[in-house]
N, C-alpha and C positions, 0 to 999 in steps of 0.2 A: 641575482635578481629575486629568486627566492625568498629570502629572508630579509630585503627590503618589501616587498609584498606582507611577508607574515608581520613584518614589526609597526608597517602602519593599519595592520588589520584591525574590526573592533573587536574583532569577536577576539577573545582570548582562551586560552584553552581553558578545563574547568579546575576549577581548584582542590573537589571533594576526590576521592581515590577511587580510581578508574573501575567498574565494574563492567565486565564486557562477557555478553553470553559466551560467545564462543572459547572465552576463558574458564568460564563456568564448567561448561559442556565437556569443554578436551576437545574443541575441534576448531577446524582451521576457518575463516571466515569464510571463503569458497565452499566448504563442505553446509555450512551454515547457511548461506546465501542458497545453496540446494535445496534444503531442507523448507524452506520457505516456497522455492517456487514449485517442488513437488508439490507443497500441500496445496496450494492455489491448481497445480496442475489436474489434483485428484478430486479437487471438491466439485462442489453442484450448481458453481456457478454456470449461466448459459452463454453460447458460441452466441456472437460473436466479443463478447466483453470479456472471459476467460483469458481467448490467446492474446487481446489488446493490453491485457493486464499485465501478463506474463512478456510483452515484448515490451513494455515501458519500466519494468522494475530494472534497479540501479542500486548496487553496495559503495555507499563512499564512507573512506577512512577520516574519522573528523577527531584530530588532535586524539588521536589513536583509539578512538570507542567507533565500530563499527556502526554504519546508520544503513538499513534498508529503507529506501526510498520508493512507492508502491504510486504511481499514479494511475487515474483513473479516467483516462478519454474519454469526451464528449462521444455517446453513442447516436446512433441514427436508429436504434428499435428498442423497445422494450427489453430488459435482463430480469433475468429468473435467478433465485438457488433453489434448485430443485424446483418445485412448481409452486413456488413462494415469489411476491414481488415486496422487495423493502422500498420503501423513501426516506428520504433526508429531512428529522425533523432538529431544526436548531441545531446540535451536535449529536445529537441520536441517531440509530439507525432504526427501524422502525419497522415492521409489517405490516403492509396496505390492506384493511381485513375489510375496510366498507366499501360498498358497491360505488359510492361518488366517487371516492378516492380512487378508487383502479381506475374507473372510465375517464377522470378526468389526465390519468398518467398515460392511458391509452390516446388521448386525445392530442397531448403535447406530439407523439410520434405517427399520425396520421398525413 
């Protein structure tokens, strides 16, 4: 059933030659998929979005190149890094440095 699944898939594996960090690195994908959620474990990001981050992160093997998959749940408070507040500008990540812009991010969570 397998390979009736893969053969009407669209996605087809890539064609260019495979570069895959943890080949790079000399480490195992698990040792790698670590190494990711240490760094998220150790950074500045604020409770409660850190551990929310850390319990939705997913390694799947896609036509054998490793994909960490990092989502980011709808919060119910404001998130800091460190005592910094970014927003979402377009595809940028952004720091919120004027006063309307924080109050109006405060406002969304009231």
């Amino acid at each position: 059933m397998i390979n009736r699944i893969h053969d009407q898939c669209p996605i087809k594996p890539p064609t260019t030659p495979k570069i895959n960090a943890t080949v790079v690195l000399g480490e195992t994908p698990e040792v790698y998929f670590g190494r990711w959620k240490n760094g998220i474990k150790n950074s500045k990001l604020s409770s409660p979005l850190k551990e929310a981050v850390l319990s939705s992160m997913s390694y799947h093997d896609y036509f054998g190149l490793g994909v960490i998959v990092i989502s980011v749940p709808p919060q119910t408070t404001l998130s800091y890094v460190d005592s910094d507040i970014y927003i979402r500008s377009g595809d940028d990540t952004v720091l919120a440095s004027e006063g309307k812009t924080i109050a109006g991010l405060v406002g969304r969570f009231a």
